[in-house]
C-alpha positions in Angstrom: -44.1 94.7 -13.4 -42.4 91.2 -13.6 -41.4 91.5 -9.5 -45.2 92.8 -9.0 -46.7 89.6 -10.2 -43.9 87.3 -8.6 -44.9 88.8 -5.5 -49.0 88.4 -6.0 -48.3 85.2 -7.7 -46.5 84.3 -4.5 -50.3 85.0 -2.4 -52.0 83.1 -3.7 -49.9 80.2 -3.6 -49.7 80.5 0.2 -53.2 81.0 0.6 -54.4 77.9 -2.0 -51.9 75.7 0.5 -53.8 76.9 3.3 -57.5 76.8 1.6 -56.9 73.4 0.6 -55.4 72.5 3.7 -58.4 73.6 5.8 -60.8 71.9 3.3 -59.0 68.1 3.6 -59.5 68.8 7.5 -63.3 69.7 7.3 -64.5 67.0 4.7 -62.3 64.3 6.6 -65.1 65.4 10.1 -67.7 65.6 7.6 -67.2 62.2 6.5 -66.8 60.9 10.3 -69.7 62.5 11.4 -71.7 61.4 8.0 -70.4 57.8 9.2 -71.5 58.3 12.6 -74.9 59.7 11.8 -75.6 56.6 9.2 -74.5 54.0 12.0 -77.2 55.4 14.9 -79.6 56.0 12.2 -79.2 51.9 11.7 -79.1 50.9 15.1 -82.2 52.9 16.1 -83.8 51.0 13.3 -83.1 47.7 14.2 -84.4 48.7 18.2 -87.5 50.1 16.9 -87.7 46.8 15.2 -87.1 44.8 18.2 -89.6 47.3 20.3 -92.0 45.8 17.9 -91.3 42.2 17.7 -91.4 42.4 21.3 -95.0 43.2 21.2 -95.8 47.1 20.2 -98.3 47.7 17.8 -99.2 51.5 18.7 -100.4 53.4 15.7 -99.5 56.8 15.0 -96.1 58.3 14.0 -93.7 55.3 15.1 -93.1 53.7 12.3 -90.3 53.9 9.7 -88.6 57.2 9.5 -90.8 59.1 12.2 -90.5 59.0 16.3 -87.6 57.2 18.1 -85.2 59.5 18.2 -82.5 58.7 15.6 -79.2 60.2 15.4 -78.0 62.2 18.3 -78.7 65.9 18.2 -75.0 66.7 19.2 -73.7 65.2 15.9 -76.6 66.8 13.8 -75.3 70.1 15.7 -71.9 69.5 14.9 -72.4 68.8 11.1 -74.3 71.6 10.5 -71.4 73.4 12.1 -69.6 71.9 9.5 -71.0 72.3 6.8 -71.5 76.0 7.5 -68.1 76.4 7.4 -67.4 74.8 4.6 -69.6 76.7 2.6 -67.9 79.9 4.1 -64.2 78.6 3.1 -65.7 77.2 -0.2 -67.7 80.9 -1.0 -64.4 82.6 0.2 -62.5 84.3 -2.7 -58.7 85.2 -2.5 -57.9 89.0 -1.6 -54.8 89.9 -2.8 -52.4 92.4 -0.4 -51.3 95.4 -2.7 -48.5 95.5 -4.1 -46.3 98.6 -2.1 -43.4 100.4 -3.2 -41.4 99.3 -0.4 -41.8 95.3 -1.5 -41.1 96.5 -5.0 -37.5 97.2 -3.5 -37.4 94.1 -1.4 -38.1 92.1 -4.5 -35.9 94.3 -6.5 -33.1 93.4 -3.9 -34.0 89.9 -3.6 -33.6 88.8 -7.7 -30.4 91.4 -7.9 -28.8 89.1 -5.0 -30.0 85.9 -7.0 -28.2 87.4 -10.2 -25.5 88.1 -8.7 -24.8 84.5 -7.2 -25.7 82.5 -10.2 -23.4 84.9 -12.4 -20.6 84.3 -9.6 -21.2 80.7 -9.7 -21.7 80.4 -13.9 -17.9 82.8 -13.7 -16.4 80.3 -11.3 -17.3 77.1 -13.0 -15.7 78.4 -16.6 -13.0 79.8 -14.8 -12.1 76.0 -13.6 -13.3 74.1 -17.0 -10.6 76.7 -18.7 -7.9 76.4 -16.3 -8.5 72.9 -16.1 -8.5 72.3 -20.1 -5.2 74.4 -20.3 -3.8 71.9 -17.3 -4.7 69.3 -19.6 -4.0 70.0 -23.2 -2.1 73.8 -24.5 -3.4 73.1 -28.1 -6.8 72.0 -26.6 -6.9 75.2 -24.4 -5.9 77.6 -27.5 -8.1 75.7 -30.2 -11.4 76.4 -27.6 -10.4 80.0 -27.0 -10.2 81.0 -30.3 -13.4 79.5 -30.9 -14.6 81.3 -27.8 -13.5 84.7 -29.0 -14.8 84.0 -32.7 -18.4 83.2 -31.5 -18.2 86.5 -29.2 -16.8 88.5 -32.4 -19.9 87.2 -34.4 -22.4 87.7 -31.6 -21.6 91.3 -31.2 -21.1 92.2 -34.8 -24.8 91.0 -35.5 -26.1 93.0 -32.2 -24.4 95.7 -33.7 -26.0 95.7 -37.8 -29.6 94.6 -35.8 -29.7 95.6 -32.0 -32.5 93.5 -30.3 -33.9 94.1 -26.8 -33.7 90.8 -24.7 -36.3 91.2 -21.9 -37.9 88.1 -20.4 -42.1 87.7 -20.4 -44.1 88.8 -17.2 -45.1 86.1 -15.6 -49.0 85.2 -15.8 -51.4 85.6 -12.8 -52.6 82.2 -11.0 -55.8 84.2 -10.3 -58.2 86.4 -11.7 -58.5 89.8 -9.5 -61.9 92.2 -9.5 -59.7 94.9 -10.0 -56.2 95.2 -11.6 -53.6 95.8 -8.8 -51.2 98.5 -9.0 -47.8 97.8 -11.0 -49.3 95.0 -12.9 -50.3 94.2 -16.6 -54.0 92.7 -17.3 -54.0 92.5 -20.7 -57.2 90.1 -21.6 -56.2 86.5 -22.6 -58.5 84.0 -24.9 -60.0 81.4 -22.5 -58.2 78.1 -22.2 -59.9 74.9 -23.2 -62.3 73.3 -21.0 -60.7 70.3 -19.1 -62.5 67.7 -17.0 -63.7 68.5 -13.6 -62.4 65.8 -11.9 -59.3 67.8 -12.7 -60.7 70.0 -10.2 -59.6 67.8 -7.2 -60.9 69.6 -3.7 -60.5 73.0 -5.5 -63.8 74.8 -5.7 -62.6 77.8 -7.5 -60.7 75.4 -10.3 -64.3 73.6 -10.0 -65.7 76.7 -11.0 -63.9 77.5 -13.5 -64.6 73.9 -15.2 -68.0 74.5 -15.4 -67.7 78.1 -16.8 -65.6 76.9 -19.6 -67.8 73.9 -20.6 -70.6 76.3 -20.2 -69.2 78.5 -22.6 -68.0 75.8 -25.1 -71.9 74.3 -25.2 -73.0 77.7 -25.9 -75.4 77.8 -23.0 -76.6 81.4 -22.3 -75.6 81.6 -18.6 -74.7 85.5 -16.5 -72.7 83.8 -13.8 -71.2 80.6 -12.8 -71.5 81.3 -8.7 -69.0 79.7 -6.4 -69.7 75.8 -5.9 -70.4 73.5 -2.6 -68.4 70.5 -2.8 -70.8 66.9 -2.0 -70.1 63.7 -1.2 -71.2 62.4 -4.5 -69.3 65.8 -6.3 -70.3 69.2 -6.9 -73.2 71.2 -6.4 -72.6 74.8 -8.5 -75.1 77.7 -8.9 -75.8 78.9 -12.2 -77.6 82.0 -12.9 -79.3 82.1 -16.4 -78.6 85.3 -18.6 -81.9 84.5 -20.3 -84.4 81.5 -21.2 -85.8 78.9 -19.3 -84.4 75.7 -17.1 -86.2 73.3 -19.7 -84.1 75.2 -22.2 -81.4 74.6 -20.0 -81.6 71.3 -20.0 -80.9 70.6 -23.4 -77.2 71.4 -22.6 -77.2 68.6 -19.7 -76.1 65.8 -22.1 -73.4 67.8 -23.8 -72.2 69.1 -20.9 -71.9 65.9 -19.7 -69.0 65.1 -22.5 -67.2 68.1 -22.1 -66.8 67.8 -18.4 -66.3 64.2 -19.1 -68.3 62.9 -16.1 -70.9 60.0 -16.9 -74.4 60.0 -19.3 -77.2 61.5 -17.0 -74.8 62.5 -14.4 -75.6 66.4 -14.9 -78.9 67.3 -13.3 -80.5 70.3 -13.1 -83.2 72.0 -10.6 -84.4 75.9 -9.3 -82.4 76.6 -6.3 -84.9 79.9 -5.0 -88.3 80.2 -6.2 -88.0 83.7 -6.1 -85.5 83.9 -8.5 -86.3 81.9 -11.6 -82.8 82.7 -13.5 -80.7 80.8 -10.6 -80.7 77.2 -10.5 -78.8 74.0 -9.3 -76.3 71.9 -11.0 -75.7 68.7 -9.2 -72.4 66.9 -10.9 -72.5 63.9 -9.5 -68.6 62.5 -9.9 -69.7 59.2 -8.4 -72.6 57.0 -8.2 -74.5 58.7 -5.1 -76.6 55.9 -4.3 -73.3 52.8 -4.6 -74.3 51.9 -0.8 -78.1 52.4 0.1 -79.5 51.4 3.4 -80.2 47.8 3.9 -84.0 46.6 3.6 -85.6 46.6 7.3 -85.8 43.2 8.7 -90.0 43.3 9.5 -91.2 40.2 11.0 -94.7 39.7 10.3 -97.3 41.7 11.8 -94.8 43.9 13.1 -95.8 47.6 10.6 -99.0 49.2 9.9 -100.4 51.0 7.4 -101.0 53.9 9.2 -97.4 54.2 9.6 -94.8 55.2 6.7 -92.6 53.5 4.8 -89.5 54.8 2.8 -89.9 54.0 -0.8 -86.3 55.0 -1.6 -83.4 57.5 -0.2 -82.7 61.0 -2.2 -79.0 62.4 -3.1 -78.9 63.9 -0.1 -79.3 60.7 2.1 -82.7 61.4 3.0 -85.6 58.9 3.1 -88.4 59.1 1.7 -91.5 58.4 3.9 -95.1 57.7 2.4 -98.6 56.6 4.0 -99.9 54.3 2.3 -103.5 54.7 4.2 -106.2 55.5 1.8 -103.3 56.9 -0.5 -103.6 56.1 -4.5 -99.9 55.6 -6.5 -99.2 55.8 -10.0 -95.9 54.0 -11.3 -94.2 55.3 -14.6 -91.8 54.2 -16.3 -90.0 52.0 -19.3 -88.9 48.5 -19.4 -86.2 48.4 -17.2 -86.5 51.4 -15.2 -87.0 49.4 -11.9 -90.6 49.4 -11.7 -90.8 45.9 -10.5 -88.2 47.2 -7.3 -90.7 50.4 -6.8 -93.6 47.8 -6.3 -92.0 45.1 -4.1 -90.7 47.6 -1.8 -94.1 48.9 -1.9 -95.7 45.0 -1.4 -93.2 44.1 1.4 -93.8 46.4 3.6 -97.7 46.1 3.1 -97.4 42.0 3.5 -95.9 42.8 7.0 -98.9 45.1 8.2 -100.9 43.8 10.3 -104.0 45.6 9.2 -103.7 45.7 5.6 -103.5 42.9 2.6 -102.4 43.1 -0.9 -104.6 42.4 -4.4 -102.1 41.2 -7.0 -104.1 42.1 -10.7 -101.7 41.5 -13.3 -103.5 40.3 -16.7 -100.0 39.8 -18.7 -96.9 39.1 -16.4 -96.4 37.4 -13.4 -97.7 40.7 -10.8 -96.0 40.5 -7.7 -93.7 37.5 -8.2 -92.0 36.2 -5.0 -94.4 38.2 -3.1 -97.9 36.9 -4.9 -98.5 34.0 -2.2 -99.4 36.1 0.0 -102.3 38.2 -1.8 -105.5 38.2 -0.3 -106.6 37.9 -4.3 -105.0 37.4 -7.4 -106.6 38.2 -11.1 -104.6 36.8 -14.1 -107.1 37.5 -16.7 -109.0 40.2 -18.0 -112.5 38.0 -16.7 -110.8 37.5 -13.2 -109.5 41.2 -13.4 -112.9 42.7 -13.8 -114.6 40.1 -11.4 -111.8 41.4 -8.7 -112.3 44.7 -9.2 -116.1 44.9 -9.1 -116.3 42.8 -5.7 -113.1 45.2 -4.2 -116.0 48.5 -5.6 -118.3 46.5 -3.8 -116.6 46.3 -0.8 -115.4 50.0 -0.7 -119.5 51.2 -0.9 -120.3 48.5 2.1 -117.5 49.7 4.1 -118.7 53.5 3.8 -122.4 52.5 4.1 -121.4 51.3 6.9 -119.2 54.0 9.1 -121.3 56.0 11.4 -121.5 59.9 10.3 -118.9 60.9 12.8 -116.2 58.5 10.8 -114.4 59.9 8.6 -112.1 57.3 7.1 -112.5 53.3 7.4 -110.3 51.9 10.8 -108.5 49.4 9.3 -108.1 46.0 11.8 -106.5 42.7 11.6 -110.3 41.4 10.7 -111.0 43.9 8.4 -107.6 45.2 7.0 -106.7 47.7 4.6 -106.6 46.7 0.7 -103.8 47.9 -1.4 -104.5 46.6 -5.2 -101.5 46.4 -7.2 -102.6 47.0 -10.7 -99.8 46.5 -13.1 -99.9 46.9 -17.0 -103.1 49.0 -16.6 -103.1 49.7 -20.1 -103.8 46.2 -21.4 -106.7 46.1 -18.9 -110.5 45.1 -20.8 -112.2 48.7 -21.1 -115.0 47.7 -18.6 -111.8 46.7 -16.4 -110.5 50.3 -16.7 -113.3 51.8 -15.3 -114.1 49.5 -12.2 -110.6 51.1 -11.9 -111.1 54.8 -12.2 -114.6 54.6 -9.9 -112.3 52.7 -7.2 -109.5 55.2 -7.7 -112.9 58.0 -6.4 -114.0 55.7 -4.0 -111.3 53.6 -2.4 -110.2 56.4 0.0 -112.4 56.9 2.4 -112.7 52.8 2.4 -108.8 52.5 2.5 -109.0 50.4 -0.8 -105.6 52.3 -2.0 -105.0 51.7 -6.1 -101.2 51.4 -7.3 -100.8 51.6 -11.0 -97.8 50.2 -12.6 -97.8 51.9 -16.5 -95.3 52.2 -19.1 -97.3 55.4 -20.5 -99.1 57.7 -18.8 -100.9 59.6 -21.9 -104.4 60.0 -21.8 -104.4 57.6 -25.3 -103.0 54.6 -23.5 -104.3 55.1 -20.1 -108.0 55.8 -21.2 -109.0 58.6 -18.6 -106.7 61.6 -17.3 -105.8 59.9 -14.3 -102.6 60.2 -14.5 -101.9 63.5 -11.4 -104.9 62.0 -9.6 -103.0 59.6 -7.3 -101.4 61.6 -4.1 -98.1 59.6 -4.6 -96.7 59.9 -8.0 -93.3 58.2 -8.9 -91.4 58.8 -12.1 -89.2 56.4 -12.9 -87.1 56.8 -16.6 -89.8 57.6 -18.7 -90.9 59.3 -21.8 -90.4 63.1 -22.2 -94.2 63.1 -22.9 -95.0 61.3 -19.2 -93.4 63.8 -17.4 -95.6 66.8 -17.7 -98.4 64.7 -17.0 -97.6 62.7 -14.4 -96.1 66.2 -12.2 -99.8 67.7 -13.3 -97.9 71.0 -14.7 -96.9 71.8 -18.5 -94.1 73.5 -17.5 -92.5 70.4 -15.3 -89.1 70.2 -17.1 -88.4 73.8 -16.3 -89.5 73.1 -12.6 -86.4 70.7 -12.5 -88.3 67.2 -13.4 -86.0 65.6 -15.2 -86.7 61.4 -15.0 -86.9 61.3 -19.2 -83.0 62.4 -18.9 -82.3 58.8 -17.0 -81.4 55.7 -18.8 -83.1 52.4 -18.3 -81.5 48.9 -18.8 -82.9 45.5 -18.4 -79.6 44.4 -18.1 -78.9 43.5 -14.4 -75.1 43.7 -14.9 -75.5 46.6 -16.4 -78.3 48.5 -14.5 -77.8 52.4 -15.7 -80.1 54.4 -14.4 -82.7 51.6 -12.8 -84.5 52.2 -9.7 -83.8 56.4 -9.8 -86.6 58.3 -9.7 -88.5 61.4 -9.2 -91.5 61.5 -7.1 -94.2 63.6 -5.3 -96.4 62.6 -2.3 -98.0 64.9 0.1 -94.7 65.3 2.3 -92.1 65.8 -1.4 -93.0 68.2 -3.8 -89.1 68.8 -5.5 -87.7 67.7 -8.1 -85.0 65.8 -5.9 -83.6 62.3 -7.7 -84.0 59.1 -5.0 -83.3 55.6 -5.9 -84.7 52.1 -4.5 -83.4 49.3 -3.4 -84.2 46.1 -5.1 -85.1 43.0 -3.2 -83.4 39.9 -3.6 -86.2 37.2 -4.7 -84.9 34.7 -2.7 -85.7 37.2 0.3 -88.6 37.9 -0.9 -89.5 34.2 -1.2 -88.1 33.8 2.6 -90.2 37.0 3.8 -93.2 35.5 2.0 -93.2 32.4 3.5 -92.5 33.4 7.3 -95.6 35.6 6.7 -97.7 33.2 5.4 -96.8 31.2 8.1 -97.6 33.1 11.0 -100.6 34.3 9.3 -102.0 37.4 7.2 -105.2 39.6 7.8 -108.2 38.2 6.5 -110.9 40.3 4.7 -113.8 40.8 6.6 -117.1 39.1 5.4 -119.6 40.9 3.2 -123.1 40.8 4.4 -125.4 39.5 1.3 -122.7 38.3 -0.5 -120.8 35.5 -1.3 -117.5 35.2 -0.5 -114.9 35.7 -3.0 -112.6 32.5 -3.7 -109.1 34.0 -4.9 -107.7 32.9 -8.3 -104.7 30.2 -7.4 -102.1 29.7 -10.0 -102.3 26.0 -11.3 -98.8 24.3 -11.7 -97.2 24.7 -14.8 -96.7 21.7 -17.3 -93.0 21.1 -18.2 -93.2 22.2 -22.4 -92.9 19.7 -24.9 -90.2 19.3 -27.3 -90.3 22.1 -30.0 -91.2 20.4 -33.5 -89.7 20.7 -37.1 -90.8 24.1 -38.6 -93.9 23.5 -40.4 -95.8 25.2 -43.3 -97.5 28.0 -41.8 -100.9 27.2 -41.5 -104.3 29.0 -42.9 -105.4 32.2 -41.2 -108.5 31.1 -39.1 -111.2 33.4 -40.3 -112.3 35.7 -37.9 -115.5 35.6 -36.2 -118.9 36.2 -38.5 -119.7 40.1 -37.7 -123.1 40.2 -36.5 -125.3 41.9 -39.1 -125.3 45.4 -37.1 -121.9 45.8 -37.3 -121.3 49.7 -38.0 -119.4 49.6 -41.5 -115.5 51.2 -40.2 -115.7 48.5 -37.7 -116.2 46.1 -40.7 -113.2 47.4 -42.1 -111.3 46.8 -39.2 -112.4 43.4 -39.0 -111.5 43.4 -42.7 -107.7 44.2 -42.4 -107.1 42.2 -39.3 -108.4 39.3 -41.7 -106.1 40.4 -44.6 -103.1 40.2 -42.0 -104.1 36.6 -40.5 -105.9 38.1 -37.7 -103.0 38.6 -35.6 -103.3 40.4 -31.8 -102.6 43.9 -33.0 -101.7 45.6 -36.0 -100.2 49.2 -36.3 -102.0 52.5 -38.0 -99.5 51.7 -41.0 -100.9 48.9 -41.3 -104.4 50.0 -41.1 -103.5 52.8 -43.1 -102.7 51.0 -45.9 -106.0 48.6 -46.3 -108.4 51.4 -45.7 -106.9 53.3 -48.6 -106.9 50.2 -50.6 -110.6 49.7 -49.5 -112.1 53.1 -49.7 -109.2 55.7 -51.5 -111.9 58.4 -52.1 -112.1 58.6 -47.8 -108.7 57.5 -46.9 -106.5 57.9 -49.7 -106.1 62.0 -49.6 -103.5 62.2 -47.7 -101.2 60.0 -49.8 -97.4 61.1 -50.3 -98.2 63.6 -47.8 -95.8 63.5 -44.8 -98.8 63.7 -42.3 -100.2 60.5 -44.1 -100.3 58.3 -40.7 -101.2 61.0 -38.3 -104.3 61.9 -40.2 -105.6 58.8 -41.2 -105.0 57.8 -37.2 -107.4 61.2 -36.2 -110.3 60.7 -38.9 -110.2 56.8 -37.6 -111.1 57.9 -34.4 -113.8 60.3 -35.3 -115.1 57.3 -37.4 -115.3 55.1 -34.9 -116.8 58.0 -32.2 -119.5 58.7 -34.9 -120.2 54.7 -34.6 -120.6 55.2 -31.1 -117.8 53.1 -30.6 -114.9 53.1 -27.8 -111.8 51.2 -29.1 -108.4 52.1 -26.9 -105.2 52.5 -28.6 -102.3 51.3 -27.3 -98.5 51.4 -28.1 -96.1 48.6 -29.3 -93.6 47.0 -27.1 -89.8 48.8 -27.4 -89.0 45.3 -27.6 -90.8 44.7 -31.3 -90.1 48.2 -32.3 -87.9 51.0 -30.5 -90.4 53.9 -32.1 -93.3 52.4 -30.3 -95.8 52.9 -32.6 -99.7 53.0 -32.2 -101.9 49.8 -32.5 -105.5 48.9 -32.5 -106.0 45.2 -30.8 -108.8 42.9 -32.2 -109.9 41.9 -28.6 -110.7 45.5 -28.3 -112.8 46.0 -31.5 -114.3 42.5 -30.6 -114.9 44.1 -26.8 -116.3 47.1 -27.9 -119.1 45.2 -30.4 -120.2 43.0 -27.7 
């Protein structure tokens, strides 16, 4: 038995030097080819950019990421090639030869012989130190033989009262076989502990067997950890579910994540057939997959159009991410710090270098589009100028189709009369009459190509005001709620489809950016759960982009017939801010404004608790809460000590106020003021909704 597993033991090793071998060899032309491809895919860019500053403006399928050729077919050939084989030697498992009777012999031979020399060579070497010792010293030579034989005396007289067996254990198997070879011992052994996988190296099977254990240790319910595909950002392993679901699944990501000790969000998870729901995809990513993006295009002005596509990001796999942005809606999720602002410049640069479309900055609470605001066609920085925008852009949109013969389908968008893309950021804090000059241009703007792109923290139907948010053909998920995700995918069961962006992290910290910029997204060309990341621009070359296109000059909306033209909001020039003064007393509340005698009696006591408070901007359904029971305990006060206290009061506020006939949003406070972003009423909104 113990020659048996030297010899298997002795396979394996030989075929793991060759395996690994043959694996440095095939990622090494992988990674040269990978190279290769990434360098032509760049070059034909920048030609294709040249064709154009050179004087092309052909419509069609020439644009970014389409027509041109691109990388050579030979190298696309060759790295399929590749990659096949790399799957092969990475799906291969190790056959051991049986063990025969006549290498039983030759082994039996081959550790008799090595006996035999080191007992020779142990004889010889005490036959020297004892001659040697007697050479040296007589008394020395007879005091250490005596001892000699005294120890040998003892030795054997114990053997003799207690005989012992001395046999040496069988060495362990480096592998696990299917079936127990012949002259072997497989006695079961308790799995080791789980180790990290970077321990793993190139070695899919130790890869493997990585995952298994951490799989185990999480308690995850898995059948089978199949053999794993080795990336260029780390592993990719199929996992076949022994029961459950993938949103189940999930759960386990950030756990895993520790015991394979890999970083926070690094673990994702996605189906990998859709005929077999138990066997899915676990992408370890090892290193940051997206550490060197492509560069941003160099587009001179005039030089895209919107007819053409633009890549809002690459995936894991190195793949763009091409979207039309012709008569196409977008919806932007995501929390502070997730990147939006990087989603929407990308999205705003390449529009400012069309030349048949122009860009409407609304933006009633930041600064919109930033660097890249000069050169909006219009600009709205308040909720008056938002809803004065937004009705002439409705306006436009019916005067445009009222005006395309019946055999025109969609508006044909010229430097004289351009595409509008309206970037709509902090929908939420929009005026309620605002919000729906929004939702009728969301049905309308198509066919006109006035394309609506909505920037939102929180894409409930609470917050955003209308179920809008799966209406828009391009959806992007940036790190989000958990509660965004199944609504912004359209499907309740989006987590177990592999839509994971709630599991990213967002920072506002830009030395510390986390998960910013990754995101999930589906347009009419993506419809998996793949993660893709975008590129921030720089602001100062976004201010240099802004100004060379401003410069050579931007598409002008055409003229309305029977109606005045629109004069776009410019930004006055900020005053430098005065010297902050001592703290003073703080000063009496302003009363709030007289309630005009109709005044339906809950909006009275709304107007009465904002008062109590000082008549600040918002206050919270705690707040509330408490001077409505105070006010009226009979109504509001049954609910007291009761763990539901908030929730209820919250619902039979609503149904007050819909009894009243009165529309009052809700919104949700900033992360900033409280991390559990709890549910406000604002006074501009009661005050809107009684005018």
């Amino acid at each position: 038995m113990h020659i048996a597993h030297r010899i298997l033991n002795d396979q394996y090793r030989i075929w793991q030097r060759i395996r690994q071998r043959t694996a440095a060899e095939l990622q090494q032309n992988m990674t040269l080819l990978k190279q290769q491809q990434k360098q032509a895919v760049y070059m034909q860019m920048q030609r294709m950019q040249a064709q154009k500053r050179g004087g092309y403006r052909g419509y069609g399928y020439g644009g970014y990421g389409f027509g041109g050729g691109g990388a050579s077919p030979m190298i696309s050939y060759r790295m399929m090639q590749w990659a096949q084989l790399q799957v092969k030697i990475g799906q291969e498992e190790f056959q051991h030869t049986e063990v025969t009777v006549g290498m039983l012999a030759v082994g039996r031979g081959q550790v008799r012989a090595h006996r035999h020399r080191t007992a020779a060579a142990v004889l010889l070497v005490l036959s020297l130190l004892w001659v040697g010792l007697w050479v040296l010293s007589v008394a020395a030579g007879l005091v250490v033989t005596a001892l000699a034989a005294a120890v040998f005396l003892v030795l054997a007289w114990v053997q003799g009262r207690r005989p012992t067996r001395r046999r040496p254990p069988v060495p362990r198997l480096l592998f696990v076989p299917p079936t127990a070879p012949a002259h072997t011992d497989m006695d079961p052994e308790p799995d080791p502990a789980p180790f990290a996988l970077r321990e793993a190296g190139n070695n899919p099977r130790q890869a493997r067997e990585a995952m298994r254990l951490a799989l185990k240790k999480e308690g995850a319910r898995i059948a089978e950890v199949l053999p794993p595909t080795q990336t260029t950002y780390g592993w990719r392993i199929p996992v076949v579910l022994d029961s459950g679901t993938l949103a189940q699944f999930a759960t386990k990501l950030r756990p895993l994540a520790t015991t394979l000790r890999v970083g926070e969000s690094r673990i994702l998870a996605r189906p990998a057939d859709p005929e077999d729901a138990a066997l899915i995809d676990v992408d370890v990513l090892l290193k940051d997959p997206f550490a060197d993006p492509l560069p941003y295009p160099d587009r001179a002005p005039g030089s895209c159009s919107i007819r053409n596509a633009v890549s809002t990001g690459i995936s894991i796999e190195g793949e763009t991410t091409p979207v039309v942005l012709a008569g196409q809606h977008v919806i932007i999720v995501g929390d502070t710090g997730s990147g939006k602002t990087a989603m929407v410049q990308c999205l705003a640069e390449y529009v400012t270098a069309c030349a048949d479309a122009v860009v409407v900055d609304i933006d009633t609470y930041k600064r919109g589009l930033k660097a890249l605001a000069p050169a909006a066609a219009l600009t709205a920085r308040t909720d008056e100028e938002a809803e004065q925008v937004l009705e002439h852009l409705l306006e436009r949109a019916r005067t445009r189709i009222a005006s395309m013969p019946p055999t025109q389908d969609m508006w044909d968008p010229r430097p004289d009369a351009p595409a509008i893309v309206v970037f709509l950021d902090e929908y939420p804090r929009l005026s309620p009459r605002a919000k729906q000059l929004a939702v009728d241009l969301l049905r309308l703007g198509r066919e006109a190509l006035v394309s609506v792109v909505i920037i939102t923290q929180d894409a409930t139907s609470d917050v955003m005001g209308d179920a809008i948010a799966d209406v828009p053909g391009v959806r992007i998920m940036l790190p989000c709620r958990a509660a965004d995700t199944p609504l912004v995918v359209g499907r309740s069961d989006a987590v177990s489809q592999g839509w994971l962006p709630h599991l990213l992290i967002p920072s506002p910290d830009p030395d510390n950016p986390a998960d910013a910029g990754r995101f999930y997204c589906i347009t009419p060309r993506h419809h998996q759960p793949v993660l893709r990341y975008v590129t921030p621009l720089d602001p100062q070359e976004a201010a240099r982009r802004t100004a060379e296109r401003i410069a050579a000059g931007l598409p002008r909306l055409e003229p309305m017939m029977g109606a005045a033209p629109y004069t776009p909001y410019m930004p006055a020039p900020v005053a430098p801010l005065a010297p902050l003064a001592p703290p003073a007393a703080a000063p009496t509340p302003a009363p709030a404004p007289a309630p005009a005698p109709s005044v339906p009696p809950i909006a009275q006591l709304l107007l009465d608790a904002f008062t109590a408070y000082g008549n600040p901007a918002d206050l919270t359904i705690a707040q509330l809460a408490d001077h409505l029971v105070a006010a009226d305990p009979g109504t509001w006060g049954l609910w007291e000590g009761k763990h539901n206290r908030q929730i209820m009061i919250g619902r039979t506020l609503k149904k007050h106020l819909k009894e009243a006939g009165l529309t009052i949003p809700t919104a949700r406070l900033e992360a900033a003021v409280d991390p559990k972003r709890p549910t406000i009423y604002r006074l501009t909104d009661i005050h809107s909704a009684l005018s």
